[in-house]
KOLMAR-69976 format. One record per residue: x, y negated, z negated of N, C-alpha, C, O, CB in turn. Coordinates in steps of 0.1 Angstrom, whole numbers, plus 2048, in hexadecimal, padded with zeros to 3 digits. Each point is the difference from the previous one (the first is absolute). Glycine has a CB too. Example, Ala and Ser with C-alpha at 12.3 -4.5 7.8 and 13.67 -1.06 7.14 Angstrom:
residues 2
8848397B27F77F48008097F480080A8007F97E380C7FB80F7E98138097F58007F87F57F88057F57FF807811817
This chain:
residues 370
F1A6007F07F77F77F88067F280080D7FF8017EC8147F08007E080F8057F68028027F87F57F68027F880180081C8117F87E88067FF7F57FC7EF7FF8007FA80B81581D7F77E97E57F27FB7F47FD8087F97F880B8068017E28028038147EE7F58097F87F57F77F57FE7F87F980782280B8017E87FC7E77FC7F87F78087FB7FB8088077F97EA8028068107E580180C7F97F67FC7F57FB7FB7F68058168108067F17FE7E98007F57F480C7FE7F880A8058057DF8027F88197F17F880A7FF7F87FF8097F480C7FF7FB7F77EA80E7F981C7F17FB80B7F37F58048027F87FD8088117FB7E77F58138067F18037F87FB7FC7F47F88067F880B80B8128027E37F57FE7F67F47EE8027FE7F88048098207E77FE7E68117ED7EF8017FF7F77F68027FB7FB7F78098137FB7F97EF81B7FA7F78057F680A80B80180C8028147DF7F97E380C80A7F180880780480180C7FA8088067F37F07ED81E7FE81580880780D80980C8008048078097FC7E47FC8028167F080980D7FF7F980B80180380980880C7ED7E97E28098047F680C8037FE80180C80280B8057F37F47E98057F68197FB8018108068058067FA8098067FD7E97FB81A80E80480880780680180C7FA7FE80980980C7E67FE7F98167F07FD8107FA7F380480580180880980C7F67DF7E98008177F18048028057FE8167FE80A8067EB7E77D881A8088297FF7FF80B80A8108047FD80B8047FF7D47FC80F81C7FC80E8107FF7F98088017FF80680B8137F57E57E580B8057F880D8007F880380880080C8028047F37ED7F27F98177F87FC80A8058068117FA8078088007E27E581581081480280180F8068127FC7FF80A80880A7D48057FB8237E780580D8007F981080280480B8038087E57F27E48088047F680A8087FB8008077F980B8018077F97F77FF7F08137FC80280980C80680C7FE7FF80C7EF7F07E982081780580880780E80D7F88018078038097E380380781A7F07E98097F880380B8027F97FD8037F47F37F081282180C7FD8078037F98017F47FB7FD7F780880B81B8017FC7EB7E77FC7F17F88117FE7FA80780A7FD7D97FA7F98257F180880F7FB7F97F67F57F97F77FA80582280A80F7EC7FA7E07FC7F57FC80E7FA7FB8078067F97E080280181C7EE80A80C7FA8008007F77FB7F97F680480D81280A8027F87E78017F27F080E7FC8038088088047EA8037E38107E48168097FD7FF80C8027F380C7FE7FF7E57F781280480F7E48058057F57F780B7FB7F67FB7FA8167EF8027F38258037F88097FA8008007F48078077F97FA8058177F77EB7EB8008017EC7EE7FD8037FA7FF80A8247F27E67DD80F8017F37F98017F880C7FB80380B8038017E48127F080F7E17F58097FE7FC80A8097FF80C8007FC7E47F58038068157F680A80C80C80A8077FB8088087F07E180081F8187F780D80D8037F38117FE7FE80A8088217E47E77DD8118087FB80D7F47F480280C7FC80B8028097EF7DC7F47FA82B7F58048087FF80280E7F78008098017F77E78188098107FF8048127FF80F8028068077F98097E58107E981780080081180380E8038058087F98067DD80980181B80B7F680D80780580080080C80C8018047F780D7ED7F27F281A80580080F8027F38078027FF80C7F18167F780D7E17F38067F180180B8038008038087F77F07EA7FF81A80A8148097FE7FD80B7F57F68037F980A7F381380880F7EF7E68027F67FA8117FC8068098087FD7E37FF7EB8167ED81E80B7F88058067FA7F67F97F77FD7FE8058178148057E48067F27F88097FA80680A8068057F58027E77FE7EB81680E7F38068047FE7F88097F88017F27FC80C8028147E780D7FB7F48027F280280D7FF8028018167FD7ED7E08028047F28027FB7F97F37F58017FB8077FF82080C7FA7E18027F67F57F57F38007FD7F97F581E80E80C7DF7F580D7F27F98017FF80380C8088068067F87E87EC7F380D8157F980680D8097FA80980280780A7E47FC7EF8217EE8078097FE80E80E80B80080380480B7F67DE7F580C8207FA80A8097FE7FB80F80380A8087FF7FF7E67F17EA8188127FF8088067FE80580F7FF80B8057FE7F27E68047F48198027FD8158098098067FD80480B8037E27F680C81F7F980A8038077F780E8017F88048098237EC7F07EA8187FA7FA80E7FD7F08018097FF80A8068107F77DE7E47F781D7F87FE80A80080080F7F78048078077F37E880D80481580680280C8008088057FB80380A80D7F37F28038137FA80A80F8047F480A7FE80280B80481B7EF7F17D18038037FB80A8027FB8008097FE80B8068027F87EB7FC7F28137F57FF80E80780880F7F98058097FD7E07ED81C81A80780580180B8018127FE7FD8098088107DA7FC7F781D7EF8038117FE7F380880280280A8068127F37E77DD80180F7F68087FD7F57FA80B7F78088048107FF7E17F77EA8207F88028107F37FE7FA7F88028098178118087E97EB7E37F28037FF7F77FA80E8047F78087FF8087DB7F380781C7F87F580C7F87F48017FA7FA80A8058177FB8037EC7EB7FD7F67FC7FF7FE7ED8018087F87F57F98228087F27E58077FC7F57F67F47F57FE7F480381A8108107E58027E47F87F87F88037FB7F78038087F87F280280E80D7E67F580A7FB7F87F17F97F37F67FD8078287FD8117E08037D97FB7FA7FB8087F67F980B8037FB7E680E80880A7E17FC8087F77F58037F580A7FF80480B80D80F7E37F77E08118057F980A81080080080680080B7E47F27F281C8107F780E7FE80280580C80480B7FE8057F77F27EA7FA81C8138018128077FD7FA80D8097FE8087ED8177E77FB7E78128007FF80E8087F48077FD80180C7ED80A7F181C7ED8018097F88068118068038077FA8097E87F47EB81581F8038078058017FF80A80980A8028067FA7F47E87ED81581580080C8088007F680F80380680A7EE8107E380B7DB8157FD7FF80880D80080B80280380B7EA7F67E981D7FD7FE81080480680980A8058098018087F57F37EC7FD8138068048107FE7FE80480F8088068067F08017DF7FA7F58217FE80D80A8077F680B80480680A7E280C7EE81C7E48098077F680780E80380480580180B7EE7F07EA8138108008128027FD80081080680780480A7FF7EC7D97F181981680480D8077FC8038108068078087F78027DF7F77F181C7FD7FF8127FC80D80380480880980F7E67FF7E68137EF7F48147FF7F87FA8088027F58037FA8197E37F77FA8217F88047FE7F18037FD7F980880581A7F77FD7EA7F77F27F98087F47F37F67FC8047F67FA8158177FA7D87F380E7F87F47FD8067FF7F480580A7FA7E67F68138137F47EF8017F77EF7F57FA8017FC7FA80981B7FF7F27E180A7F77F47FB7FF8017F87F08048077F77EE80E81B80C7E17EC8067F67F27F47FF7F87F67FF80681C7EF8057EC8137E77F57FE7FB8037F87F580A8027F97ED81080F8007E57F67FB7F67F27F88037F87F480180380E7F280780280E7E97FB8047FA7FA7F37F67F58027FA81881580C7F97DE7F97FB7F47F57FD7F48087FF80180C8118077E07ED7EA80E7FC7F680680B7F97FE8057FD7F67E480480781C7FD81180B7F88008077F17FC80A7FB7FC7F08168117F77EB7F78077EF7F87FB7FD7F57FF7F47FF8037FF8127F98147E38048027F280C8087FB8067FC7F67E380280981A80B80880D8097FF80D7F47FC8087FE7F67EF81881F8037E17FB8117F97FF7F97F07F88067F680180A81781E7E67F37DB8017F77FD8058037F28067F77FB7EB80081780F8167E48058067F58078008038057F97F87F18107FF8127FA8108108068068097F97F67FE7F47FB7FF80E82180E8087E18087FD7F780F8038038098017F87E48037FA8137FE81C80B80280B8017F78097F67FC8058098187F880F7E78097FE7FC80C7F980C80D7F97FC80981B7F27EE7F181F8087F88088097F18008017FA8078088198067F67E57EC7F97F18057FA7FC7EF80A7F67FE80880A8167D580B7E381E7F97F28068047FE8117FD7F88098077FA7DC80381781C8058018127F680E8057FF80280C8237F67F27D88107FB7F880B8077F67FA80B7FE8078098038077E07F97E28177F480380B80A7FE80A7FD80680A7EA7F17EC8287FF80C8067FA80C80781180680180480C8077DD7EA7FB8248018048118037F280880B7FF80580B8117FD7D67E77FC8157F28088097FC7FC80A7FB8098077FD7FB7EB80A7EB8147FE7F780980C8068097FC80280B7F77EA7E681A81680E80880680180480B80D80780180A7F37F67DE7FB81181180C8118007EF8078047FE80880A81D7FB7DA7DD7F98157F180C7FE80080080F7FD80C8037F17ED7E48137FF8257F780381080D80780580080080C7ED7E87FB81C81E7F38078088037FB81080180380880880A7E47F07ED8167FF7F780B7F87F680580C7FB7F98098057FB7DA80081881A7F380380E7F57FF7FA7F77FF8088138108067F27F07E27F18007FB8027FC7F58098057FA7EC80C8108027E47F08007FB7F27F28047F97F67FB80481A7EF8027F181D7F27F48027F68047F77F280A7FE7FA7F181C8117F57E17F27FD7F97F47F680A7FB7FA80880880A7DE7FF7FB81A7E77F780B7FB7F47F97FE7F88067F881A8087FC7EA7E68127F47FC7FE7FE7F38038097F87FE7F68187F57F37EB8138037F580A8007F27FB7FF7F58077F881980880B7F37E48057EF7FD81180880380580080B7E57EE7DC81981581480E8037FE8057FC8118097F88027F481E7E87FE7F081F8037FE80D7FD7F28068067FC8097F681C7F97F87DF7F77FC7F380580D7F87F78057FA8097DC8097FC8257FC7F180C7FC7F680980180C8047F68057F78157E180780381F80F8018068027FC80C80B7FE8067F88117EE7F47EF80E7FA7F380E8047F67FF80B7FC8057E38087FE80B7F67F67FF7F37F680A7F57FD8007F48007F481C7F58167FA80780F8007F780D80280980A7F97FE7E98127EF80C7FF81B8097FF80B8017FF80A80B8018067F78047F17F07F88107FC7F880B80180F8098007FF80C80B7E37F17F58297FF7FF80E8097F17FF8067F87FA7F98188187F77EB7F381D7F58018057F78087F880680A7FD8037F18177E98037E77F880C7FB7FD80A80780180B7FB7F87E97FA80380B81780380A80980B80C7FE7FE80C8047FB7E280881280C7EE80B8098047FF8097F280880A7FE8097E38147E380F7E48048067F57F280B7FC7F47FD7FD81E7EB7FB7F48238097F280C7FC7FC7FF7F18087FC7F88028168197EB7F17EB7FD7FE7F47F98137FF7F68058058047D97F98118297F97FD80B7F97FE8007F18077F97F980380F81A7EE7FF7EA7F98027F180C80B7FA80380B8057DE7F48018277FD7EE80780B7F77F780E8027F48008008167ED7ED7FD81D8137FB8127FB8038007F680A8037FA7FA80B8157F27EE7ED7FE7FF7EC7FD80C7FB8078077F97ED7E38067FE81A8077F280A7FE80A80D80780280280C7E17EA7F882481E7EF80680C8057F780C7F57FC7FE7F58217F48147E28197FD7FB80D7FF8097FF7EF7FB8017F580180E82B8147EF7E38037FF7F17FF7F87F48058027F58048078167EF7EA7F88007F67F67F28077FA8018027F480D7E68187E781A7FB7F58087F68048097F77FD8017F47F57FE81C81B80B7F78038107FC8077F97EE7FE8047F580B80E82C7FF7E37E38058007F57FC7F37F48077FD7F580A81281A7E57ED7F67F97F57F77F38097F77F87FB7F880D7EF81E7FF8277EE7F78077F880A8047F57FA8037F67F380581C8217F97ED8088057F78007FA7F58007F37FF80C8158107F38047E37FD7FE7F380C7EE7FE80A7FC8057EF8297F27FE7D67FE8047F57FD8058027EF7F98067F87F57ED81C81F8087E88008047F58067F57F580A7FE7FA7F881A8117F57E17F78027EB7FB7FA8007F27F78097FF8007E781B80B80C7DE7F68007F37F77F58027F77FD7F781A80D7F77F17ED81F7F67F37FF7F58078067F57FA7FE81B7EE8047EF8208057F58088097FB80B7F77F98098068137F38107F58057DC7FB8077FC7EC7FA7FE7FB7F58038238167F47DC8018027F47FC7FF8017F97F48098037F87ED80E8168007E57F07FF7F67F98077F37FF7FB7F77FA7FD81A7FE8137EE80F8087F78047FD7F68017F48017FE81480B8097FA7E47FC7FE7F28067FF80480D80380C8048087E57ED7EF80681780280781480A7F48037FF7F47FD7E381880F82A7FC7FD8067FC8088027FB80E7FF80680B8038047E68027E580A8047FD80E80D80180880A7FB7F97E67F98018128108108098068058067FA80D7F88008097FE8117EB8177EA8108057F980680F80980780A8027F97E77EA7F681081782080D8068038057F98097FA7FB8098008197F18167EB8058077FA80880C7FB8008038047F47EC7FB80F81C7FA80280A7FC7FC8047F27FC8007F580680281D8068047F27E38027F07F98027F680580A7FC7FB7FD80B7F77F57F28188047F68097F87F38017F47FF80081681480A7FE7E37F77F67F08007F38038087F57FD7FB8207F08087ED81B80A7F480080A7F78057F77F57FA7FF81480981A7F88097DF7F68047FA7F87F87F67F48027FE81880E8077FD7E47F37F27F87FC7FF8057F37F57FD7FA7FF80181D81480B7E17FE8057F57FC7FA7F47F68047F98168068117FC7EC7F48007F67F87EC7FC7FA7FB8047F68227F381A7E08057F67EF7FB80C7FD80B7F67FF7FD7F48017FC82E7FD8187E37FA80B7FB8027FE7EF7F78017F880C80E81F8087F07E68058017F27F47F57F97F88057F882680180E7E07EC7FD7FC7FA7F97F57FE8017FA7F97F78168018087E780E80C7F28038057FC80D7F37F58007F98117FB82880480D7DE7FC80B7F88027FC7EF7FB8077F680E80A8217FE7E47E87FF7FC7F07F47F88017F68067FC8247FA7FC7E37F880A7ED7F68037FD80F80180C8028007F17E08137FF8287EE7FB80D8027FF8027F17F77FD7F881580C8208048007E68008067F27F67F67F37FC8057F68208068137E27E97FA7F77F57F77FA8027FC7FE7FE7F48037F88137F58138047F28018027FA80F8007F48037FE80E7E680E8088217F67FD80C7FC80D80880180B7FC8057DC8018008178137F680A80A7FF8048058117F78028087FD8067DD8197F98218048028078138048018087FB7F97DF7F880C81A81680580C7FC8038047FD80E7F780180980C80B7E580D7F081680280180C80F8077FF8098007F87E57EA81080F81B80680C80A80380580080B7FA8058097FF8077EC8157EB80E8067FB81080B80D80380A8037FA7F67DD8047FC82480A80C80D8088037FA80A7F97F98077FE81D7F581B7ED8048067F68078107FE7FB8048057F67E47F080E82180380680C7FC7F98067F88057FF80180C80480F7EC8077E38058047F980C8037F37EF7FE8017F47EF80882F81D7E97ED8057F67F67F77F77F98047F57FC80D80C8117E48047F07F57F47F57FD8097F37F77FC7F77F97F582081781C7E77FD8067F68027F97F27F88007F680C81281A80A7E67F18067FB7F27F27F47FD7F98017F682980480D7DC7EF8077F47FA7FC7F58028007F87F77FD8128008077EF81B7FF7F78027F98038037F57F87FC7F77FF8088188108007EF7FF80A7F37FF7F57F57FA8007F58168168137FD7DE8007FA7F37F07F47FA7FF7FB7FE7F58197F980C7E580480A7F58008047F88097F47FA7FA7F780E8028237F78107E77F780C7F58007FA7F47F67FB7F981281A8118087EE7F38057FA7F27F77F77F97F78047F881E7FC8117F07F07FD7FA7F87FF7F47FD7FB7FD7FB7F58108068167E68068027F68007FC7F580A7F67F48007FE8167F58158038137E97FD8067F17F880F8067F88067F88037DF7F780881E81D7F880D80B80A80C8007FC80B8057F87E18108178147E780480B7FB7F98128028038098088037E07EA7F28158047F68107FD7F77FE80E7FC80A8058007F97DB8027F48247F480380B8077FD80F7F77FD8077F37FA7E782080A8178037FD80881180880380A7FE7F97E27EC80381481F81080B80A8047FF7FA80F7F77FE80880681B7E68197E781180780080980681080480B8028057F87E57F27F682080780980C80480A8018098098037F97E88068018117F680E8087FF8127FA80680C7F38008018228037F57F28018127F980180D7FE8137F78068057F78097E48257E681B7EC7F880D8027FE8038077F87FA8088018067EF80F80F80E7FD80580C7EF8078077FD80580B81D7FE7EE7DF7FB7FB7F58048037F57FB7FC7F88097FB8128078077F17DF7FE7F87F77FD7F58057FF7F97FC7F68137F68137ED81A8037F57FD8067F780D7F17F48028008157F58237FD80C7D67FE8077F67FA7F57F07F98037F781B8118187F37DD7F57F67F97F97FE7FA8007FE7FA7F68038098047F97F78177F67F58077F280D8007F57FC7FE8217F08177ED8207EC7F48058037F68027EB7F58047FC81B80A8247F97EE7DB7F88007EE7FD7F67FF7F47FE7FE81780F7F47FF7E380E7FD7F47FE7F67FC8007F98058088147F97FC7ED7F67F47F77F98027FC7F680C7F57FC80580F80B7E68077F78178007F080E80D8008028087FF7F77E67EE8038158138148117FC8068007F58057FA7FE80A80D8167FD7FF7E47F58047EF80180E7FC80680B8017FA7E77FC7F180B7FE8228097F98088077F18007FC7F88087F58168028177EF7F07FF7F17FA80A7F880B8067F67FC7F78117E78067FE82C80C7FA8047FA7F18057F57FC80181A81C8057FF7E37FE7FF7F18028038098137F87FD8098157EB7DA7F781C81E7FC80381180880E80380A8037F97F57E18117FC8248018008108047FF7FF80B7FD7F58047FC8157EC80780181B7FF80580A7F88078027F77FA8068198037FA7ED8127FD7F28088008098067F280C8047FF7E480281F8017F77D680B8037F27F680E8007F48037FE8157E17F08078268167F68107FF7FC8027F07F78088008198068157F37EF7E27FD8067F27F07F98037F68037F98267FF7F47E47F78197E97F87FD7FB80B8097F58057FE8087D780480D82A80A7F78058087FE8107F77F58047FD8137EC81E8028187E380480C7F87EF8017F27F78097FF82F7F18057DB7F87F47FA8007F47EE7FF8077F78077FB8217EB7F37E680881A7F180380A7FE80D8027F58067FE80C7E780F80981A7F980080D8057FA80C7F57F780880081F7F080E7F18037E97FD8077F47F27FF7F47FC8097F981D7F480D7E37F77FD7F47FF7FF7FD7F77F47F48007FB8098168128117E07ED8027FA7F47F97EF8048017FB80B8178177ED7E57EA8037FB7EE80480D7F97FE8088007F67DD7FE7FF81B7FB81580A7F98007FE7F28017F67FD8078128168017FF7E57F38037F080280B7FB80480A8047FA7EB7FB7F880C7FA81680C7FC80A8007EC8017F67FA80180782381280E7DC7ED8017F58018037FF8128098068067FE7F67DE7EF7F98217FE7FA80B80C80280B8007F88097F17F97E981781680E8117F57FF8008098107FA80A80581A7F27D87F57FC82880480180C80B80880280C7FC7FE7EC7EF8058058238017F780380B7FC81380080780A8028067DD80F7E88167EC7FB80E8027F08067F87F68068048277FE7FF7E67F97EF7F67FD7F97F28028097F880980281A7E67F07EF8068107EE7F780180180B80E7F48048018087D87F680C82A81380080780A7FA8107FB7F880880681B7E78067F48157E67FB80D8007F68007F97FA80A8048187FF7FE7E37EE7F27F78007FF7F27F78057F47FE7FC81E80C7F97F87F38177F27F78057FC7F37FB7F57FB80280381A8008107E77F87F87F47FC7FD7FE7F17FC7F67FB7F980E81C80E8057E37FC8077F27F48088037FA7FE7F580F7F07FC7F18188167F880880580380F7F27F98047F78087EF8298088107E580A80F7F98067FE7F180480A7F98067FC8207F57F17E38077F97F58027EF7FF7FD7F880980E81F7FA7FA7E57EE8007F47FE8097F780180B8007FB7EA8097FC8077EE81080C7F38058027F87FB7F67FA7FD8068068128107FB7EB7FF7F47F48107F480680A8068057EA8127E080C7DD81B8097F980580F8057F88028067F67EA7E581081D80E80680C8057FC8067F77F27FF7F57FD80581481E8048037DD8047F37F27F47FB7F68027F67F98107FE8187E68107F07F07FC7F68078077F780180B8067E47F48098218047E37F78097F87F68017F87FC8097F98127FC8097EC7E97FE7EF8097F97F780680A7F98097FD8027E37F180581081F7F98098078038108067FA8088078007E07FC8118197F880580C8007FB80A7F57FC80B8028167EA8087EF8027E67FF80A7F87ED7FB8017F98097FB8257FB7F27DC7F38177F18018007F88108087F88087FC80B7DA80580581D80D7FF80C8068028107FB7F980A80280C7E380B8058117EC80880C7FA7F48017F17FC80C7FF8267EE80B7D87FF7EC7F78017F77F48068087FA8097FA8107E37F87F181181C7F380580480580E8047FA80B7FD7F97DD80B81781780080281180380180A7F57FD80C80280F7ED80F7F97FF7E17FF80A7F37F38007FF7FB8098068187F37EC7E67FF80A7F27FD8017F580B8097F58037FB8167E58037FC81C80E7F780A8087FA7F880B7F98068098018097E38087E88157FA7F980D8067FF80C7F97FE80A7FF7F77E981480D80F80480580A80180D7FF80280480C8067EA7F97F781E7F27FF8088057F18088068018088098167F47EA7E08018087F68017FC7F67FB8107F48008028167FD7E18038008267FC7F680B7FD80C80D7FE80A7FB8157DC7FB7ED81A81480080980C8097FB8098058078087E57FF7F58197EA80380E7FB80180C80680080780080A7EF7F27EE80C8137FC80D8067FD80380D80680C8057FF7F27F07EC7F881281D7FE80E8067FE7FC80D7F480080580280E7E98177ED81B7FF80281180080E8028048097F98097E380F7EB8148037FB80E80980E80680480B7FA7FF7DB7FC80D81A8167FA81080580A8007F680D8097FB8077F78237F37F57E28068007F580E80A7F68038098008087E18017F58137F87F98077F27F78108028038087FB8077E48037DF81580E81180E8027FB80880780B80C8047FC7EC7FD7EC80380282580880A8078097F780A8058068097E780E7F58167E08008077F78078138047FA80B8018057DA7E97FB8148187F080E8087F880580D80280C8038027ED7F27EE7FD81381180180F80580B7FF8048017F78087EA8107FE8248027F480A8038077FB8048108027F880980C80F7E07EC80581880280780F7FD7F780B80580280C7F48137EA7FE7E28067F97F480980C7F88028037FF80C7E47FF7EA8207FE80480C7F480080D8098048077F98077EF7F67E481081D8138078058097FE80180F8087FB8087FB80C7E57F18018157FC7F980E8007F780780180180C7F88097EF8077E47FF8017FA80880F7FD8008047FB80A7E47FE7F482080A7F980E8017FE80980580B80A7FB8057EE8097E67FE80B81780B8038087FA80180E8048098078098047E67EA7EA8187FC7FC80B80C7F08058077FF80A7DB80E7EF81E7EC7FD8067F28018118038048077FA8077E57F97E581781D80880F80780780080580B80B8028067FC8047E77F07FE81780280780C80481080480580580A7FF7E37F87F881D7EF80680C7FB7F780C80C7F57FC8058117F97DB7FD8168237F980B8027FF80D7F880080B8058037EA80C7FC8087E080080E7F97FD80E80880080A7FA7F97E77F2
């Protein structure tokens, strides 16, 4: 059996992390022996790798510090190729297969929009990432972007050919996200008679734009009964939470943390709301469609306006608005977006996500022969 590798830096709870777990399981049934190789194994998503995944720890203290231990695996275990997500992983696997002088395609993937990334950047590594990509990436035998602004950006930004860059759709749409978006819910805000909930998942972070949702959803609470509920965890927790405070939102508004199993209450909610200032292909918009919830998403670069068309599938609102956030978020309580045929893409639509569809082109671009 031909043995594959997957490297990232954790299983921190972010939607690249899912995508590489949902990919892992994928090449593993289709025949493939699978390593998923972390430069540190900590992280939520640990609890969702299947047992015939293998799991690698570099035990490394940050992802450059896991080069050496990267090395010694490529040289000790030979995979036949090598799938890295993240830019700062993939600048490191690219080293890696260099220093050890294997063998093995490397195929790099992007997952976010790069010149907002580094224009937030809060590192010198985050403001040196495009001269690194410009760099190192035509080293790589295949660059995948999760969606084609994301790939026109990384063009754009690091002067890489578009040509050289494939545009694959996340394996969002898995046999198990239905299986377990049916499991009993046991919330007291979901009970019957309740306010309806809007619902928001992802990690506390500037890109997300939280702030924006928060103050969209008090102009909300104004004007009628509601709550909102962010699943999730990361460094913007302490200024939401004062944020809440503040605005006197307390009782109507939960930080719980990250949840290993979201899709249990995107599929009750009333509307799942996207508030980032910019993304890559943001899987929780594609996951909450799937499921059959109305969704509202801000414009933001890049993926959005790609998975619904335009607002075709859901509602588009500028990035950082929040009256037109919470205007949107009032009509979806309201029933008008749900009430829409809009909000219900066909499988047609959605099979671009379909795991089995996107492993396939996966492991055509590796060159795998399960």
């Amino acid at each position: 059996m031909q043995l594959v590798a997957l490297f990232l830096p954790s299983l921190r709870g972010g939607g690249a992390e899912r995508v590489m777990v949902n990919l892992a399981r994928g090449f593993a049934e289709r025949g493939l022996r699978v390593d998923l190789v972390l430069a540190k194994a900590e992280g939520p998503h640990l609890s969702n790798v299947p047992r015939e995944v293998r799991i690698i720890d570099l035990e490394a203290k940050r992802v450059l510090a896991s080069l050496p231990s990267l090395v010694s695996y490529l040289k000790r275990e030979r995979p036949v190729a090598l799938l890295s997500a993240l830019d700062h992983a993939n600048v490191i696997a690219i080293w890696a297969r260099k220093i050890a002088g294997v063998q093995c395609r490397l195929v790099v993937s992007v997952h976010s929009t790069i010149s907002l990334a580094t224009d937030y950047a809060t590192t010198a590594r985050g403001r040196l990432m495009p001269h690194l990509i410009r760099m190192f990436y035509p080293w790589a035998d295949a660059v995948v972007a999760v969606s084609r602004g994301v790939a026109e950006d990384l063009a754009k930004t690091t002067g890489l050919s578009l040509d050289r860059i494939q545009v694959i759709y996340n394996p969002v749409i898995t046999p198990e996200l239905l299986k377990r978006a049916r499991e009993p819910l046991d919330h007291p805000w979901f009970m019957p008679g309740q306010p309806p909930v809007v619902l928001s998942v992802g990690r506390l972070t500037s890109a997300k734009d939280y702030p924006t949702l928060v103050r969209a959803f008090a102009r909300v609470r104004k004007k009628r009964p509601a709550r909102l509920l962010i699943l999730g965890d990361g460094e913007e927790r302490p200024k939401l939470e004062t944020m809440v405070r503040e605005l006197g939102l307390e009782q109507d508004v939960a930080l719980p943390g990250f949840e290993a199993n979201p899709y249990k209450y995107m599929k009750r909610a009333t509307v799942f709301v996207l508030s980032s200032m910019w993304e890559g292909l943001p899987t929780v918009l594609i996951e909450a469609l799937a499921l059959g919830i109305p969704v509202i998403s801000t414009d933001c670069k890049n993926g959005p306006s790609e998975i619904l068309e335009g607002g075709r599938w859901g509602r588009l609102v500028p990035v950082g608005k929040d009256l037109a956030l919470s205007e949107a978020i009032l009509e979806a309580l309201e029933g008008y977006i749900k009430s829409s045929p809009k909000s219900s893409p066909s499988p047609e639509v959605l099979k671009r996500f379909v795991e089995k569809n996107v492993i396939t082109q996966y492991l055509y671009l590796l060159k795998t022969n399960p």
